[in-house]
C-alpha positions in Angstrom: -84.9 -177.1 -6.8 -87.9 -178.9 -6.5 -88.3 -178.6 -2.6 -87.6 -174.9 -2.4 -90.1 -174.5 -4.4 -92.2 -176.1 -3.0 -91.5 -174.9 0.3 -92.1 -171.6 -0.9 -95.4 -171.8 -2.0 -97.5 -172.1 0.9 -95.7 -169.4 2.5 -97.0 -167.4 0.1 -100.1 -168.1 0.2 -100.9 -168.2 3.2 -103.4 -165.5 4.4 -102.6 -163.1 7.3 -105.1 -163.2 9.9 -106.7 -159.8 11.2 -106.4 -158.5 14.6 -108.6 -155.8 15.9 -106.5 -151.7 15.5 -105.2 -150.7 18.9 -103.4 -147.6 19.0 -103.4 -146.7 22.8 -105.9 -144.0 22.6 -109.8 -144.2 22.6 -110.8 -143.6 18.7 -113.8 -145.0 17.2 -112.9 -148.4 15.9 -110.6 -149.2 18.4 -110.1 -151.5 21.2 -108.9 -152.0 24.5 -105.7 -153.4 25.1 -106.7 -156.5 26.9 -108.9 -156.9 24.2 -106.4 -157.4 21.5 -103.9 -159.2 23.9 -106.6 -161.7 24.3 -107.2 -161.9 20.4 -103.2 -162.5 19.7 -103.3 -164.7 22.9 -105.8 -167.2 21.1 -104.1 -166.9 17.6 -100.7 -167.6 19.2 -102.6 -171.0 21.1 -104.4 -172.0 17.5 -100.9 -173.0 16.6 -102.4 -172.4 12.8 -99.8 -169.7 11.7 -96.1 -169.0 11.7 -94.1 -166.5 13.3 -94.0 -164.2 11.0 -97.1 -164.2 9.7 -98.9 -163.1 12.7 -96.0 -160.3 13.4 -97.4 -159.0 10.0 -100.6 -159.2 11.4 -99.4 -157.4 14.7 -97.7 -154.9 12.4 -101.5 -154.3 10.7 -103.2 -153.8 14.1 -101.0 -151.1 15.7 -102.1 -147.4 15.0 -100.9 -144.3 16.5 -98.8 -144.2 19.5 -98.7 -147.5 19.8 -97.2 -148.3 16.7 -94.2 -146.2 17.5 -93.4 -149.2 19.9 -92.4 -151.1 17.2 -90.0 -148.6 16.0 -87.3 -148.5 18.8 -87.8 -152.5 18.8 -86.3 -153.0 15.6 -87.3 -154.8 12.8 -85.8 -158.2 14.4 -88.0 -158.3 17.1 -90.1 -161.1 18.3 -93.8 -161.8 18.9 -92.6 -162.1 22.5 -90.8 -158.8 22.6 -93.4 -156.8 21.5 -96.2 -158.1 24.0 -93.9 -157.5 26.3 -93.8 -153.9 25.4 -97.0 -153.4 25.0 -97.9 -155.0 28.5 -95.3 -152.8 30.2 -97.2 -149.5 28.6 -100.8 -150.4 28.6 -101.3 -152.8 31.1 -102.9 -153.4 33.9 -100.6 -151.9 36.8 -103.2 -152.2 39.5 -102.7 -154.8 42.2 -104.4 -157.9 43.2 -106.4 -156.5 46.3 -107.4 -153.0 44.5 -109.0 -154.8 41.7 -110.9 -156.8 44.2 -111.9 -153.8 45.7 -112.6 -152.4 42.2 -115.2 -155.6 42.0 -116.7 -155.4 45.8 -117.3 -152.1 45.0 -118.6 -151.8 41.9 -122.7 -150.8 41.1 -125.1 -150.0 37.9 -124.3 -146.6 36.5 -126.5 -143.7 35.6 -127.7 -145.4 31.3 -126.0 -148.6 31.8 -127.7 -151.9 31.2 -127.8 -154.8 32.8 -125.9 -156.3 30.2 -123.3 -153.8 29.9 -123.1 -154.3 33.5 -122.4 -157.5 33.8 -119.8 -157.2 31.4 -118.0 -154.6 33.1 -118.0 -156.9 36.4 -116.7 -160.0 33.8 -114.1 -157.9 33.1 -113.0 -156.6 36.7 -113.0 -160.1 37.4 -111.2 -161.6 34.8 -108.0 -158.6 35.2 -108.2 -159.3 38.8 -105.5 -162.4 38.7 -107.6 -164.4 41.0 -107.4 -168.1 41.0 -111.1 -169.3 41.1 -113.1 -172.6 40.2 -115.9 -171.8 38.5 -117.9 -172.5 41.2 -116.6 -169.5 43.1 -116.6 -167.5 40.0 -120.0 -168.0 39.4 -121.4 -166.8 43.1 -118.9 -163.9 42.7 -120.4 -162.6 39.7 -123.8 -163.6 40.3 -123.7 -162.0 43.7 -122.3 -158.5 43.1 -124.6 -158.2 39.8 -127.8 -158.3 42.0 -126.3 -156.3 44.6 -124.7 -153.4 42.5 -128.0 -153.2 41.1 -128.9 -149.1 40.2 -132.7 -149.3 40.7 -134.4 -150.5 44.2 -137.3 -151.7 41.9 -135.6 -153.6 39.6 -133.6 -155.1 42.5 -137.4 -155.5 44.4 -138.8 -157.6 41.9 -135.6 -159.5 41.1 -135.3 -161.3 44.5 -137.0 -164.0 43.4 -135.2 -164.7 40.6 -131.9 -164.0 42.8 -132.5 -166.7 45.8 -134.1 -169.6 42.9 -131.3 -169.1 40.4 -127.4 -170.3 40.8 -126.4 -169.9 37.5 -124.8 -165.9 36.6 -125.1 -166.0 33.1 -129.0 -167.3 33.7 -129.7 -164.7 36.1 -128.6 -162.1 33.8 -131.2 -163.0 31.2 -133.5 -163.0 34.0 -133.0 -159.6 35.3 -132.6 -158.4 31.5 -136.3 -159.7 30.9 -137.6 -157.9 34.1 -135.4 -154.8 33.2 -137.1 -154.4 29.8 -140.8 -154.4 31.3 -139.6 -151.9 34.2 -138.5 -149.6 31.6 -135.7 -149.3 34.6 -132.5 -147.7 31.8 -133.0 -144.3 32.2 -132.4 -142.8 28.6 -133.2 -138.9 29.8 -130.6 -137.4 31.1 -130.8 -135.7 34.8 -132.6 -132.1 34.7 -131.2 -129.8 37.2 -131.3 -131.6 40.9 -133.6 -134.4 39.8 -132.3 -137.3 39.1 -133.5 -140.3 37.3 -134.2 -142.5 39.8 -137.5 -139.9 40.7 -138.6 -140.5 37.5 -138.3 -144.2 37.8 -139.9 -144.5 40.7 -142.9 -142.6 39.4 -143.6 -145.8 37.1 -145.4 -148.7 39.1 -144.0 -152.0 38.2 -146.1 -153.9 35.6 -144.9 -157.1 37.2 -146.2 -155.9 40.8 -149.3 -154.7 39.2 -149.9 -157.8 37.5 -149.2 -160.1 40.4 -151.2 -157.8 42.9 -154.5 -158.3 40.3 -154.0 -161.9 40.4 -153.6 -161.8 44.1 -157.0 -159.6 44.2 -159.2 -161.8 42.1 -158.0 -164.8 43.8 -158.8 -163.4 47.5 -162.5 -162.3 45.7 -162.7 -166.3 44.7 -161.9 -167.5 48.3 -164.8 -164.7 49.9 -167.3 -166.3 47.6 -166.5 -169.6 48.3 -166.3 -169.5 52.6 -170.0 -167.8 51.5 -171.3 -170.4 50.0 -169.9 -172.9 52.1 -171.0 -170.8 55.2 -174.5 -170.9 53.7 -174.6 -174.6 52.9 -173.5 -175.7 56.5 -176.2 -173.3 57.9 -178.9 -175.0 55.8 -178.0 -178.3 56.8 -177.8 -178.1 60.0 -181.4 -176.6 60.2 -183.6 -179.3 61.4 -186.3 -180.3 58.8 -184.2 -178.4 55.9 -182.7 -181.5 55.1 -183.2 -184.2 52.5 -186.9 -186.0 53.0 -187.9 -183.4 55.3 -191.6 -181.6 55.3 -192.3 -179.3 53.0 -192.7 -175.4 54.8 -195.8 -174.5 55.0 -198.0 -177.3 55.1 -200.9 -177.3 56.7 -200.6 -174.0 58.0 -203.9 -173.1 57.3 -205.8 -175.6 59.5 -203.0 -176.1 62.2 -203.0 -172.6 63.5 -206.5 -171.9 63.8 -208.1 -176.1 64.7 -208.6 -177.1 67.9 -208.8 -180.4 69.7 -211.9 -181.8 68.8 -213.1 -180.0 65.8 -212.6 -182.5 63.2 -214.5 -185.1 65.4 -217.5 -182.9 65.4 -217.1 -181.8 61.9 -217.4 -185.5 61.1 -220.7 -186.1 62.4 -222.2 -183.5 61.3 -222.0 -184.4 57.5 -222.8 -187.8 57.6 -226.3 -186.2 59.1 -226.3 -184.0 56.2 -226.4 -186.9 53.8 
């Protein structure tokens, strides 16, 4: 009496975790299917709660057409049997070598960020099936996210950052710095046959600008100082311009207009005087 009871209570009690709604159709609130495989996938690993507490929580999630799945199931089906399902109607159905094409391929869209990007290559990669180390994962990602690159500006002043960082996810915070001082998303939509990469071109990088200052008042420093140093080597090698040398202009009076002689006559002459 005593152990049913007790066995009873914490069934009870305990609290029915929430998936995100997934109803097979794009609504606002919703989410993608591999999205809320992955979110039963990691309940299903905690190990935390029973069977039939997270098909309650399954049952809570579906909406809309893809709640009806659970109707021609039965009520005595299993957490297996209806991913199953599910996987057989909204999975991914495309093979290994399309989704790597799918990846190769893809590039920046017209409004979309680095970040959302990057995400969308994260998640070509991940639904691809490959088996990669991370190390390959990394160049993979890292790679096609500076390559797909929308703007030729953004990608211009990137290259630096591309060939002296490895690492994807610090890249991405790298090109989402520059990407906010480009002012490179294009919020306006196209007008007519213009299209917004005219209009981003029309801005000049601040980064370029910045750099090409710096490079201008450096090269003015370096003129001034070959000047000087031209001057100083010029004056020193001047005989008499050196240190202890005559003063100019001494003498000049008497040594252009004496002549031999003079101031031996000149002496005379006064001592007579006296």
């Amino acid at each position: 009496m005593n152990s049913s009871a007790a066995t009873s209570v914490p069934v009870s009690s305990v609290k029915v975790p929430k998936l995100p709604e997934f109803s097979g159709e794009a609504v606002v609130g919703g989410v993608e299917f591999d999205v809320w495989k992955y979110d039963l996938k990691c309940l299903l690993r905690s190990q935390v709660y029973p069977a039939h507490t997270i098909l309650e929580a399954i049952r809570r999630s579906l909406k809309g057409k893809a709640r009806l799945v659970l109707l021609h199931l039965g009520e005595l089906a299993t957490v297996g049997d209806i991913l199953s399902e599910l996987e057989g109607i909204y999975g991914n159905v495309h093979s290994t070598e399309k989704l790597k094409e799918q990846f190769y391929s893809a590039k920046q869209e017209v409004n979309e960020s680095v970040a959302d990007y990057s995400l969308r290559l994260e998640q070509l990669l991940s639904t691809s099936n490959l088996q990669l180390d991370p190390h390959s994962k990394n160049d993979m990602l890292r790679n096609r996210l500076w390559s797909g690159l929308r703007s030729p500006e953004l990608r211009n002043v990137s290259r630096y950052k591309f060939e002296s960082v490895s690492d994807f996810n610090t890249l991405r915070k790298e090109l989402r710095v520059i990407e906010q001082e480009l002012g490179s998303v294009v919020s306006v939509k196209p007008v007519g046959n213009k299209q917004p990469t005219e209009t981003v071109g029309q801005h000049m990088s601040v980064v370029e600008h910045k750099m090409l200052q710096q490079l201008q008042e450096l090269s003015t420093q370096m003129k001034q100082l070959s000047t000087r140093m031209g001057k100083l080597e010029e004056m020193s090698s001047k005989p008499g311009q050196g240190r202890g040398g005559p003063k100019s202009g001494s003498y000049s009076g008497n040594s252009s207009n004496s002549k031999p002689g003079d101031l031996n006559k000149k002496g005379p002459q006064s001592n007579g005087s006296q």
